[in-house]
VOLO-351878 format. One line per 10 residues: number of its first residue (from 1); for each residue x, y, z of C-alpha. Coordinates in Angstrom, 3 decimals, padded with zeros to 6 digits. Each point is the difference from the previous one (the first is absolute). Layout:
BEGIN
NUM) X/Y/Z ~ ... .
END
This chain:
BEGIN
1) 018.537/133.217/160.244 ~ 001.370/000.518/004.106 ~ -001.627/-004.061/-000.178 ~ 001.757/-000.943/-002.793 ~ 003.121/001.282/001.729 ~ -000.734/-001.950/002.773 ~ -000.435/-002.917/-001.620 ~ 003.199/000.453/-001.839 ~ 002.170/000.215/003.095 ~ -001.896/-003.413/001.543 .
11) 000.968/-001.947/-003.244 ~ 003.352/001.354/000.330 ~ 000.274/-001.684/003.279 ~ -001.297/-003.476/-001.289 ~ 002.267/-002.784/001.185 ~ 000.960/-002.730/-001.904 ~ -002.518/-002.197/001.515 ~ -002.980/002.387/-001.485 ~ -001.875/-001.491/-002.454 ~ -000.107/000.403/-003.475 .
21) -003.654/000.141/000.260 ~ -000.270/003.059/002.699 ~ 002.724/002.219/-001.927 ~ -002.549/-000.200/-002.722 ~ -002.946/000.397/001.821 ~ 001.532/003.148/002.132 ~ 001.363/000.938/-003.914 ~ -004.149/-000.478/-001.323 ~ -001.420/002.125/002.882 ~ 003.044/003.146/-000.603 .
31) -001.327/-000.170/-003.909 ~ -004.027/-000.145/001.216 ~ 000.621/003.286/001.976 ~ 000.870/001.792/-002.924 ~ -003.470/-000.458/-001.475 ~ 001.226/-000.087/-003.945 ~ -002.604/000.165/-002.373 ~ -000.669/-002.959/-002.138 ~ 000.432/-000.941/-003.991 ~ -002.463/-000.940/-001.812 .
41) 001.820/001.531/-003.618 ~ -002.818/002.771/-000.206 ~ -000.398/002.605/-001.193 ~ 003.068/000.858/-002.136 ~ 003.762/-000.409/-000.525 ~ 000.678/002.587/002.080 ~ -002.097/-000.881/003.026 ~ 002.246/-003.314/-000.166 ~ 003.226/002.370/000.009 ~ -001.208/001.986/002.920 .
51) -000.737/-003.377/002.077 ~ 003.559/-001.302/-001.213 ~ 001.175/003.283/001.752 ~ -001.697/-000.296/002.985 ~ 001.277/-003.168/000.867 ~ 003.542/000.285/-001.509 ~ 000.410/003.065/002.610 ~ -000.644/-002.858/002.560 ~ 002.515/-002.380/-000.713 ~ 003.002/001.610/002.029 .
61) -002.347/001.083/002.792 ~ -001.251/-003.762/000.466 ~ 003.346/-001.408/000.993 ~ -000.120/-003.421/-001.808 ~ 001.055/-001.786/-002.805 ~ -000.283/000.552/-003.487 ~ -002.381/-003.567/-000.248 ~ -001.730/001.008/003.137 ~ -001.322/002.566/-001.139 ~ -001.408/-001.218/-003.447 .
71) -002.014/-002.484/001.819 ~ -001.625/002.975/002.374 ~ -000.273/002.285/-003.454 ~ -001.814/-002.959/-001.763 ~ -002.332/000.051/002.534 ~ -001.825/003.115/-000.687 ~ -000.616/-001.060/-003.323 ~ -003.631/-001.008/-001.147 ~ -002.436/-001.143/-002.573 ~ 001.740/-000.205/-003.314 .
81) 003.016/000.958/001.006 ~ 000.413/-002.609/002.841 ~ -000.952/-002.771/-003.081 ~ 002.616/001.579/-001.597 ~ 002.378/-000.350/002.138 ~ -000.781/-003.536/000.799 ~ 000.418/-000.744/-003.039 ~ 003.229/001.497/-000.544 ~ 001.735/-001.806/002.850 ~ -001.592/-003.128/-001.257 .
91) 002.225/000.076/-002.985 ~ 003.078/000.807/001.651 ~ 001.979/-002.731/001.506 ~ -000.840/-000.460/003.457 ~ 003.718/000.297/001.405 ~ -000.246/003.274/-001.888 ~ 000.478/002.804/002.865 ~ -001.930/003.096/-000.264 ~ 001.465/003.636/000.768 ~ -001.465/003.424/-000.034 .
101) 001.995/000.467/-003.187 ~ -001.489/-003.423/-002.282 ~ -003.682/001.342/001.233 ~ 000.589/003.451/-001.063 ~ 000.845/-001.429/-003.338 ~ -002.950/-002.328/-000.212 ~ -002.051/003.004/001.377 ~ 001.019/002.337/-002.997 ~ -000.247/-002.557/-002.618 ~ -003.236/-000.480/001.087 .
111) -001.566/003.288/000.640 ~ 002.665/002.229/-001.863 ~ 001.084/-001.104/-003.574 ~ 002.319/001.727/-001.397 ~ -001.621/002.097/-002.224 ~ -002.026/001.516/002.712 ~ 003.086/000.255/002.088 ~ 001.321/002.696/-002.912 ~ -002.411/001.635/-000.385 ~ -000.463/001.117/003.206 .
121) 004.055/000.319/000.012 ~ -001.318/002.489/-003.495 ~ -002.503/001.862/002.273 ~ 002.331/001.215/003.046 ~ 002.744/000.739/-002.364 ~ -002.225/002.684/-001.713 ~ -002.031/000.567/003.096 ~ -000.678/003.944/000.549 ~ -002.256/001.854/002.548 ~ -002.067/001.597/-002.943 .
131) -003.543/001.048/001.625 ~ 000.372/-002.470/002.972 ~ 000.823/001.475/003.345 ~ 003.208/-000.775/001.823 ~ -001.832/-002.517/001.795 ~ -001.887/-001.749/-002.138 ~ 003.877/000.171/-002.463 ~ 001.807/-001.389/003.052 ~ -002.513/-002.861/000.596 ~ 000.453/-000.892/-004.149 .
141) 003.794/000.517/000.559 ~ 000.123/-002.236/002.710 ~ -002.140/-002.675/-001.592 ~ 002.118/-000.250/-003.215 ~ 003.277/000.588/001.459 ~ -000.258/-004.077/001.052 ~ 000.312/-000.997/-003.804 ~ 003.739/002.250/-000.571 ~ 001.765/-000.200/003.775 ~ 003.336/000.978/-001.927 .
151) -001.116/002.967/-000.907 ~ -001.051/000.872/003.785 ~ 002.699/-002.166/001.428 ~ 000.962/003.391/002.689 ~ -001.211/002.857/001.052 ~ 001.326/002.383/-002.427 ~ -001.068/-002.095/-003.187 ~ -003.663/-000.355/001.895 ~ 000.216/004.188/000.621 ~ 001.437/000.724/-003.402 .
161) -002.728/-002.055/-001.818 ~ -003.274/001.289/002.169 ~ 001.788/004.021/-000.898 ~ 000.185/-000.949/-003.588 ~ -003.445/-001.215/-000.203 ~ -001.788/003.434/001.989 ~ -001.498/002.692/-002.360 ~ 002.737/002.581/-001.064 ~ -000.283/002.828/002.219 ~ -000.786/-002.310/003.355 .
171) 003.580/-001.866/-001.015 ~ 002.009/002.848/-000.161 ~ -000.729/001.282/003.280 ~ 000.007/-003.448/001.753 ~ 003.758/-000.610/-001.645 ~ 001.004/003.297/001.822 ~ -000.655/-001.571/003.112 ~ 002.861/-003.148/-000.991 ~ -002.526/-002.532/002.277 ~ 001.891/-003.208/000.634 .
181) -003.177/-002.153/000.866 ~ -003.103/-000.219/-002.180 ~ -002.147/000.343/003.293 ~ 001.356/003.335/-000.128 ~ -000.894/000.512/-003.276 ~ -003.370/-000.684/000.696 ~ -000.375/002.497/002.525 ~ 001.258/002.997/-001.547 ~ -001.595/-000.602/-003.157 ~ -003.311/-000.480/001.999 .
191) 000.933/003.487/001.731 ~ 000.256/001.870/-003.069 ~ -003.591/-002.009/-001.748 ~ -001.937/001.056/002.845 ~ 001.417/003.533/-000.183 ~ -001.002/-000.151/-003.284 ~ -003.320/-000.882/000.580 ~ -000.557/002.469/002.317 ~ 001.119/002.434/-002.327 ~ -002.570/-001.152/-002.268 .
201) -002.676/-000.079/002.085 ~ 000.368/003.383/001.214 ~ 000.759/001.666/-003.271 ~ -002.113/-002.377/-002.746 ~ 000.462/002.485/-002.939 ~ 003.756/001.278/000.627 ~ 001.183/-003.678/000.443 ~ -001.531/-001.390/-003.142 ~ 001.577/003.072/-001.946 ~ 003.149/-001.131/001.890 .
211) -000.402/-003.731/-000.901 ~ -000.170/001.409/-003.618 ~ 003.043/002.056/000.181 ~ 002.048/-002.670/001.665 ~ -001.099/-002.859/-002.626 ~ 000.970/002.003/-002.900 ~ 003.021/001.323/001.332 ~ 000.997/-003.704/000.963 ~ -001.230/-001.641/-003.251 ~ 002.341/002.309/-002.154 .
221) -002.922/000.029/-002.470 ~ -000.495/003.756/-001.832 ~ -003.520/000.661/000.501 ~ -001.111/002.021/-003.043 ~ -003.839/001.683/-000.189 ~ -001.825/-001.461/-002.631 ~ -000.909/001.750/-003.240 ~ -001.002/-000.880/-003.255 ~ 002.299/-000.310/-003.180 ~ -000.368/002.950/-001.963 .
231) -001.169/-000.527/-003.954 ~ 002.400/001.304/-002.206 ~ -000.322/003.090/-002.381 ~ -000.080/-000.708/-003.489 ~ 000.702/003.209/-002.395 ~ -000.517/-000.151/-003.580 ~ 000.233/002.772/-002.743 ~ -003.070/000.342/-002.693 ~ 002.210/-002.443/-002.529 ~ 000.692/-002.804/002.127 .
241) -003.421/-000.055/001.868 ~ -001.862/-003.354/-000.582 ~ -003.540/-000.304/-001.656 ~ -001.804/-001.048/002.072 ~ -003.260/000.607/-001.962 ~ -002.458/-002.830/-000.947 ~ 001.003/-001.018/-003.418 ~ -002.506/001.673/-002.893 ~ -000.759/-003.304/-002.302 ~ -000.692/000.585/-003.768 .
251) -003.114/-000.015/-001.440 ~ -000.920/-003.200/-002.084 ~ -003.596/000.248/-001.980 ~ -001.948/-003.113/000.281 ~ -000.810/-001.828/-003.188 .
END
């Protein structure tokens, strides 16, 4: 990065009487250092989002223009998705001038229809720790929090979402706490899981009893002990008892 610095102050110095062809060159090398990982549109949707990520993050830090920059993304792309791309600008009109912003919609078109887009937007909405730990739930919150960025548009709509997602007793010590930063968050609630599993290493027997207690107190559900229906009792005086008796046919002599 101190090299891409560097670089960034020399091409601020450029004269008029630079070339066009060494600001791009000096502008190549800053985007080589960075050592970006290539496209090839495998293995999934999401490894596409991730790489979008990556190199959206870089766009500020690069220092150039909007088109300058498509042409060094474009460049890490490969197999398929290079064809793709070829083909794509061969279509447009040639004056056409590519931004960040007409790739990114290309990109998604390509790699994330819409239907794919909601249901991932379906997945982080209902997203909830469950039996994951609070890392493994951050890294899934993370990943799906690219498909809805209004509903972690801040800080506090990022921290309120992660809290309402934790398991019930976890989120209603971490809200105590009023964390502004879902870094924070993190940390406490990874406090209190490896105090927990301390607890239950220690103490295998009392903790599972514990685990028990807290899920049915937390559920709400009446736990009743099982036991079978009882058969009712049917009285009956000597009148109204029922024969039950085989029937007694009558005789008939045979001819």
């Amino acid at each position: 990065m101190s090299t891409i610095t560097a670089n960034q102050r020399q091409r601020s110095s450029y004269t008029p009487e630079t070339s066009t062809q060494e600001r791009a060159n000096a502008l190549f090398i800053d985007f080589r250092h960075l050592d970006l990982p290539c496209f090839s549109g495998k293995p999934d949707t999401m490894a596409a989002e991730l790489w979008k990520s990556k190199i959206e993050k870089l766009f500020q830090v690069m220092g150039c223009t909007s088109k300058q920059f498509v042409t060094l993304v474009t460049y890490q792309l490969q197999g398929e998705v290079e064809q793709w791309w070829k083909s794509i600008v061969h279509l447009v009109d040639p004056k056409f001038v590519w931004t960040w912003e007409a790739f990114k919609d290309q990109f998604n078109r390509k790699f994330f229809p819409i239907a794919v887009r909601r249901q991932k937007a379906n997945e982080f909405e209902s997203l909830v720790q469950g039996e994951m730990s609070i890392a493994d739930y951050e890294a899934r919150f993370i990943e799906l929090s690219h498909f809805t960025p209004h509903l972690v548009a801040n800080d506090d709509l990022k921290v309120r979402k992660f809290e309402d997602g934790l398991c019930p007793s976890l989120r209603s010590r971490i809200r105590g706490f009023e964390l502004s930063t879902l870094k924070g968050v993190v940390v406490k609630a990874q406090i209190f899981e490896s105090d927990w599993n301390q607890q239950q290493s220690m103490h295998p027997s009392t903790s599972n009893q514990q685990r028990k207690r807290r899920f049915i107190s937390e559920s709400g559900i009446n736990f009743q002990p099982f036991s079978s229906p009882k058969r009712p009792t049917v009285r009956y005086d000597n009148a109204a008892r029922p024969d039950v008796r085989s029937p007694v046919l009558p005789f008939v002599p045979q001819q």
